[in-house]
N, C-alpha and C positions, 0 to 999 in steps of 0.2 A: 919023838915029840918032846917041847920041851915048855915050863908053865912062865908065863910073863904077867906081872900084875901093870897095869893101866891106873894111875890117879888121877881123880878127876875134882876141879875144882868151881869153886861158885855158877856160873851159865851152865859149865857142863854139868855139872853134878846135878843142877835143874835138869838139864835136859835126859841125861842116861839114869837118875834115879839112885843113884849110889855113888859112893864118895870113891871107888876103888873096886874094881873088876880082876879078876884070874883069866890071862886066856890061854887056852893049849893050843900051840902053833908047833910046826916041824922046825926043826933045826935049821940053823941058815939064814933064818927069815927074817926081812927088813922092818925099819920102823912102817915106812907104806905100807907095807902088807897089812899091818896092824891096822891102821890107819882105817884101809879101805875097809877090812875086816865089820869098823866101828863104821862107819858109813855106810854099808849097805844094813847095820843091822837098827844104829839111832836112826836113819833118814835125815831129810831135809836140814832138819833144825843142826844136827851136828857137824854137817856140809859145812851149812854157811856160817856155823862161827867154827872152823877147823882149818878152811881154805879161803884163797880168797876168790874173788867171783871167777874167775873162770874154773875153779875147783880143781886146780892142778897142782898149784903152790902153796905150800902151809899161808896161814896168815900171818902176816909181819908184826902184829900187835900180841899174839902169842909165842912164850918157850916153851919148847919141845927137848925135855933134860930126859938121857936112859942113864940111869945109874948114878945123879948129878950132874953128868956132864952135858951142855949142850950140843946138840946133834948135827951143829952145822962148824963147829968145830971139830967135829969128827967127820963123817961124811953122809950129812945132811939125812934125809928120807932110808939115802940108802944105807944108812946105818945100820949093823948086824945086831941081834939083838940071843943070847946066852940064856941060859936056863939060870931063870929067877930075877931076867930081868927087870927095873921097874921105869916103866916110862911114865914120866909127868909129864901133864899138858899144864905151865901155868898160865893163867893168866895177867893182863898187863894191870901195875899197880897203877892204884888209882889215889888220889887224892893227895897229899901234903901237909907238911906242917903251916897252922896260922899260926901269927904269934900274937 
């Protein structure tokens, strides 16, 4: 088994309660795994802003970084995930400079 911490930022940290979760997964284990792990445990609410509606495909408007890097630069969902991983879910920046 090995521990991966999970950051969660603005909606989600609404919705899971905590800025940053430990999960113990077995070795080998994909970012999905994870993933669904937090979907079947937040429900609904973290479905629908994690995937998009047909709840297969991350959503386009969020990164998904393990370690910094983004995970679709490496290979996507099924990206392997190492002891002490940390997978951030950012969300998308909002707003701008007026001048």
């Amino acid at each position: 088994m090995i521990n991966v911490t999970v950051k969660f930022f603005t909606t989600l940290r609404e919705i899971t309660g905590t800025r940053e979760r430990t999960i113990e997964i077995g070795e080998e284990t994909m970012v999905e795994e994870v993933l669904d792990k937090l979907r079947e445990e937040y429900g609904k609410a973290f479905e629908e802003y994690v995937y998009e509606k047909d709840g297969k495909q991350l959503s386009s408007g969020l990164q998904f970084l393990v370690d910094g890097r983004n995970i679709f630069t490496i290979s996507g969902q099924k990206t392997k995930l190492s002891q002490n991983s940390v997978l951030a879910i950012i969300p998308p920046i909002e707003g701008g400079f007026t001048a």
